[in-house]
C-alpha positions in Angstrom: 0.0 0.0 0.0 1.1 3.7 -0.3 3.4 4.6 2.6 1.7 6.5 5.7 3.7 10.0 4.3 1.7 12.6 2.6 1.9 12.0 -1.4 1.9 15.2 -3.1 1.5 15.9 -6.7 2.0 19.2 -7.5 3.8 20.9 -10.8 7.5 21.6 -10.6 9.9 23.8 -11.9 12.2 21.3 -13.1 9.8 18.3 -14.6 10.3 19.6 -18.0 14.4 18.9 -17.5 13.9 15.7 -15.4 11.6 13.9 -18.0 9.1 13.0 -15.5 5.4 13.8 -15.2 3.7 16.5 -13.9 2.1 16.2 -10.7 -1.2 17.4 -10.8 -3.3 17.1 -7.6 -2.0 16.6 -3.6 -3.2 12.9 -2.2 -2.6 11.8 1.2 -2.5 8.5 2.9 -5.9 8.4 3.8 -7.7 9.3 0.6 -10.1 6.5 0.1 -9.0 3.7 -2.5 -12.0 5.3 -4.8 -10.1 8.5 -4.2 -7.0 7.2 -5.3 -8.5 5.2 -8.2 -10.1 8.1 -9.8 -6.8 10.4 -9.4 -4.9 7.8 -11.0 -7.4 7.3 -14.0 -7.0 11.2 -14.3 -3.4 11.4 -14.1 -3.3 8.7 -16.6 -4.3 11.2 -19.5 -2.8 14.4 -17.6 0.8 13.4 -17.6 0.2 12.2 -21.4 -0.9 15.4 -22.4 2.1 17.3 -20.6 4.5 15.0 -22.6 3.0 15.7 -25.7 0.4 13.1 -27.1 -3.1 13.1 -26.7 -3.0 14.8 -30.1 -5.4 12.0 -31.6 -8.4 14.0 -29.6 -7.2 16.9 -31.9 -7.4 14.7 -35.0 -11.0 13.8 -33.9 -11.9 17.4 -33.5 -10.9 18.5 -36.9 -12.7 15.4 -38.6 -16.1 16.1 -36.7 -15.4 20.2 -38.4 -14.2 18.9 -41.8 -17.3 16.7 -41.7 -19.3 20.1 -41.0 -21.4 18.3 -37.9 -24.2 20.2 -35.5 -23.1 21.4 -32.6 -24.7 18.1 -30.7 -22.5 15.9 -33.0 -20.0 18.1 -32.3 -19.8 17.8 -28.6 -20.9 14.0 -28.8 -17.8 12.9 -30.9 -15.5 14.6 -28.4 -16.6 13.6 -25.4 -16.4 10.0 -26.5 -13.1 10.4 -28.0 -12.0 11.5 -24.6 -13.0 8.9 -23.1 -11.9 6.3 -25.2 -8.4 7.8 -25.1 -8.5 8.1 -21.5 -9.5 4.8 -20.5 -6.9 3.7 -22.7 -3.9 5.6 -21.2 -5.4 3.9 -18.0 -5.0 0.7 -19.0 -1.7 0.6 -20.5 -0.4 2.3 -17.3 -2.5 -0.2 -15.0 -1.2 -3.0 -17.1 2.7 -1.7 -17.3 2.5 -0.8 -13.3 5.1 -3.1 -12.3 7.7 -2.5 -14.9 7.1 1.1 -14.4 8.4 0.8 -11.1 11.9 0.8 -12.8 10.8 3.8 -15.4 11.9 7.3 -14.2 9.1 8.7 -16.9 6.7 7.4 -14.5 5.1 9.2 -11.5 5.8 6.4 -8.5 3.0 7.7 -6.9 0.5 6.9 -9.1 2.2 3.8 -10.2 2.0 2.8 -6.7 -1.7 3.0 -6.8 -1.9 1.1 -10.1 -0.2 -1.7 -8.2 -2.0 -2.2 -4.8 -5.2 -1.4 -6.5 -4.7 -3.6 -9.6 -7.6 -5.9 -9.6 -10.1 -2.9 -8.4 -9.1 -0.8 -10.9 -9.2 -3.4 -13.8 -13.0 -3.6 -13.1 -13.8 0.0 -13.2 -12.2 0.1 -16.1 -13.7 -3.0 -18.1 -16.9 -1.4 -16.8 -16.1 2.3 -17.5 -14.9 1.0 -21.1 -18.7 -0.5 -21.9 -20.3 2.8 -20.8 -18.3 4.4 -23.4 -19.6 2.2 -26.0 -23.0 2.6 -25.0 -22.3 6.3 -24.9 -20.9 6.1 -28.3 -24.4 4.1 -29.7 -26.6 6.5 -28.0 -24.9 9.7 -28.9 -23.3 8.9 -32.5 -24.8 5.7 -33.7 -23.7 1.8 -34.4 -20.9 2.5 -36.6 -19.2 4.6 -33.9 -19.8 2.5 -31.4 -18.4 -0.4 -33.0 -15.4 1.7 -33.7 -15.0 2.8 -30.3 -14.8 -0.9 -29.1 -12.9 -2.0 -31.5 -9.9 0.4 -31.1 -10.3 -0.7 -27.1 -10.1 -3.9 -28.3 -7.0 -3.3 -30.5 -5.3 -1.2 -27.5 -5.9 -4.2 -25.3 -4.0 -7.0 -27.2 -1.5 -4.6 -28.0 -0.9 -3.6 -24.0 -1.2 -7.8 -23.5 0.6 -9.4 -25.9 1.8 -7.1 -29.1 4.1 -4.5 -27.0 7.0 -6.5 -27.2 6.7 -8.2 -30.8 8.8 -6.1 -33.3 7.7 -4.7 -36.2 4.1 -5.7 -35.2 4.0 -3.4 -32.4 4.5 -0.8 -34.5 1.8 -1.6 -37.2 -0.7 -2.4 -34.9 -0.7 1.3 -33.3 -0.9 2.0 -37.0 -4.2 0.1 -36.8 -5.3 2.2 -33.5 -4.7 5.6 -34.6 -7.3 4.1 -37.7 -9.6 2.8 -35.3 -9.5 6.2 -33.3 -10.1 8.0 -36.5 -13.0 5.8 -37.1 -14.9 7.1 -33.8 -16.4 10.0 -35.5 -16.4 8.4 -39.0 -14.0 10.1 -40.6 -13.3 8.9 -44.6 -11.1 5.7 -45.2 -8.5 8.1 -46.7 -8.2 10.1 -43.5 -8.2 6.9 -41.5 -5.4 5.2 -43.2 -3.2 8.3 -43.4 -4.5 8.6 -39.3 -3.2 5.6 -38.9 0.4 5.9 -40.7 1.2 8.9 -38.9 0.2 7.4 -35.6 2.5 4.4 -36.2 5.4 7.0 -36.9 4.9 8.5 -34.0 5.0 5.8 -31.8 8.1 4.5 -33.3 9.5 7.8 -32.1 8.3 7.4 -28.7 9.0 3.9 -28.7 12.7 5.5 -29.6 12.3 7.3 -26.6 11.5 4.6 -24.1 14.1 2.3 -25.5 16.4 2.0 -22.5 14.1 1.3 -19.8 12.0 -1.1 -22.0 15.2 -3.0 -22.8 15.3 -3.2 -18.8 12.5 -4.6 -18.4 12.5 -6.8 -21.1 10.4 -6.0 -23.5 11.5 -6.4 -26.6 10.0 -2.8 -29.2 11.3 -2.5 -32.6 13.3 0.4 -31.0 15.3 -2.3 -28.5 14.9 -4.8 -31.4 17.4 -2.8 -33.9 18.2 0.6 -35.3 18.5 -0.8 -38.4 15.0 -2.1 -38.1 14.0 1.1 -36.9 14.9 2.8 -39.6 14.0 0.6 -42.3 10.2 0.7 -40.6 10.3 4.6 -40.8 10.9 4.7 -44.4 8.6 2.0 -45.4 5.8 4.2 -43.1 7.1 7.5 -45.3 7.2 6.3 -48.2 3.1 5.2 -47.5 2.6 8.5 -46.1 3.9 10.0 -49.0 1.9 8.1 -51.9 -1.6 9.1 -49.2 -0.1 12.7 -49.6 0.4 12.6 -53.4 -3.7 12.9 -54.6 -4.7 15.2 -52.8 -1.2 17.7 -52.2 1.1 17.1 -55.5 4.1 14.9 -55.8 6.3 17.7 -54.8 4.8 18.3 -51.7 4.1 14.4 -50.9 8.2 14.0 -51.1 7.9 15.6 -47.7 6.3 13.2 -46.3 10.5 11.4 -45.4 10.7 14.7 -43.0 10.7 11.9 -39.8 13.4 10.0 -41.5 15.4 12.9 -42.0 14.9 13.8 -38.8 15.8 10.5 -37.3 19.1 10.6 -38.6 20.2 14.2 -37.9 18.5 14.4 -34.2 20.0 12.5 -31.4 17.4 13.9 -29.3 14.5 11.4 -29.7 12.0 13.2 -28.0 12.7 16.5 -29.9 12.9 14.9 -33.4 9.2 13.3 -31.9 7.7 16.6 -31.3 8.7 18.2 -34.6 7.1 15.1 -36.7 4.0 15.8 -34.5 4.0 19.6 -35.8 5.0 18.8 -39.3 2.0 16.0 -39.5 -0.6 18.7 -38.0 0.3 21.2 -41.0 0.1 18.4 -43.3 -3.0 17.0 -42.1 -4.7 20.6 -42.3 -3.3 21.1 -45.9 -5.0 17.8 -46.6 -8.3 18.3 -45.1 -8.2 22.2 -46.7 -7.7 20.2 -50.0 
C-alpha cells in the first residue's frame, strides 16, 4: 500500500528537465481507494498530455469540423473520443505498473496505486470501457460505437501481448490511430493516413523509451534494432507520401520522409518526436483544406 507519508503531486519547476510527469493534484494516505483510483485514472491522460500526445483528440476534432457536424455531433464525438483515449492511457499504465516501477518517466506515486489497487481498478475500467460504448451508440450511432470498441479492443492486445513483438508493435498502433479515427467516421483516406502517422509517432516514442524497455524486457522494434527502426520509418514514409500525393502534389508528398530525416540528424529522440508531431498537424490541415 502507499506509505503513511503525505503524497503530493503538485507541478514543478524542473519536470520539464527531469523527464518526469507533472504532478497534478495533492493525495494523502488516507484518501479512500475510490479516491485514489479516480486520481490515478485522471493522471493517466494528464501526464500524457504534458509529454506531448493526446493529439489524436485533436485529429478527432478537426474530422467532426471537416465533416461540418451540429453542434450536438459536435460535442458527442469529443466527449467519447476523450474517453476512449483516456481509458486507454489507463490501462496501458494499469497493465505496465510493475515495470514502471523501474521507469523514471513514471510518476511512482501513481504507479504505486496502479499496483495495490490492480484488480479494483481493472473492473472500473472494463466497466467504465462499456459505458463508453453505450455512450458512443446513444450519442453517435452503431458505426461509432463499433469503432469505439474495437480500437479498445486493439489497444488491449496490443498492452497484453503485441508490445513486445517487433515490427508488429508498430503496425498495430498503426491500426489504433485508424480505429480512433473511425470514432467519428472520418473517410477511409483520413483513417489510413490517421493511422500511418500514428505508427510513426510511436516508433518515435517507442525511440524514446528504448532504454528502460530494454530493462524490463520488453523487446519494441526500438530495442529490437536501429536498423530495423529505420527501415520501418521509411517504409511508413514512403506510405505516407503516396496518401499525400492525390490530394497535395508529388512535390509536396516527397515531404512526407521529413521523420526519416529527422531520425538521422537528431540525437534527441523526443525533440525529433515533437517536430514530426508539428509537421504532420500542418500536413493534415493542408490535406483536409484540400
Amino acid at each position: 500500500m502507499i506509505g503513511s507519508e503525505q503524497l503530493r503531486v503538485s507541478s514543478e519547476a524542473n519536470v520539464l528537465d527531469s523527464g518526469a510527469p507533472p504532478r497534478a493534484a495533492t493525495i494523502t494516505a488516507s484518501d479512500s481507494p475510490i479516491q485514489l483510483i479516480a486520481w490515478a485514472i485522471a493522471a493517466s491522460t494528464y501526464h500524457r498530455i504534458f509529454l506531448g500526445e493526446g493529439v489524436m483528440i485533436a485529429i478527432n476534432l478537426s474530422i467532426l469540423l471537416h465533416r461540418g457536424v451540429g453542434s450536438a455531433e459536435l460535442v458527442a464525438g469529443t466527449i467519447v473520443s476523450v474517453l476512449t483515449l483516456g481509458l486507454m492511457y489507463a490501462f496501458n499504465d494499469a497493465y505496465d505498473a510493475e515495470s514502471d516501477r523501474h521507469n523514471p518517466k513514471k510518476d511512482q506515486r501513481q504507479v504505486s496505486v496502479y499496483v495495490d489497487h490492480r484488480r479494483t481498478i481493472y473492473r472500473v475500467l472494463l466497466v467504465a470501457k462499456i459505458l463508453t460504448v453505450v455512450l458512443a451508440w446513444m450519442l453517435l450511432g452503431r458505426t461509432s460505437a463499433t469503432a469505439t470498441a474495437t480500437v479498445m479492443a486493439v489497444n488491449f492486445v496490443y498492452s497484453t501481448a503485441l508490445k513486445g513483438v517487433p515490427i508488429i508493435d508498430v503496425a498495430w498502433c498503426g491500426a489504433w490511430g485508424a480505429a480512433f479515427a473511425a470514432v467519428v467516421m472520418a473517410s477511409p483516406d483520413l483513417m489510413i493516413l490517421a493511422g500511418l502517422m500514428t505508427a510513426v509517432c510511436h516508433l518515435f516514442q517507442a525511440l524514446g523509451d528504448r532504454s528502460s524497455d530494454a530493462q524490463n524486457r520488453i523487446t519494441t522494434t526500438a530495442v529490437f534494432s536501429s536498423n530495423a527502426s529505420a527501415a520501418v520509418l521509411f517504409v511508413l514514409c514512403a506510405m505516407v507520401a503516396v496518401m499525400l500525393r492525390g490530394p497535395l502534389g508529388s512535390v509536396l508528398a516527397l515531404s512526407a520522409f521529413t521523420p526519416l530525416a529527422l531520425y538521422f540528424l537528431l540525437r534527441n529522440t523526443h525533440v525529433g518526436w515533437m517536430l514530426t508531431k508539428v509537421y504532420y498537424g500542418m500536413v493534415w490541415l493542408l490535406v483536409l483544406a484540400a
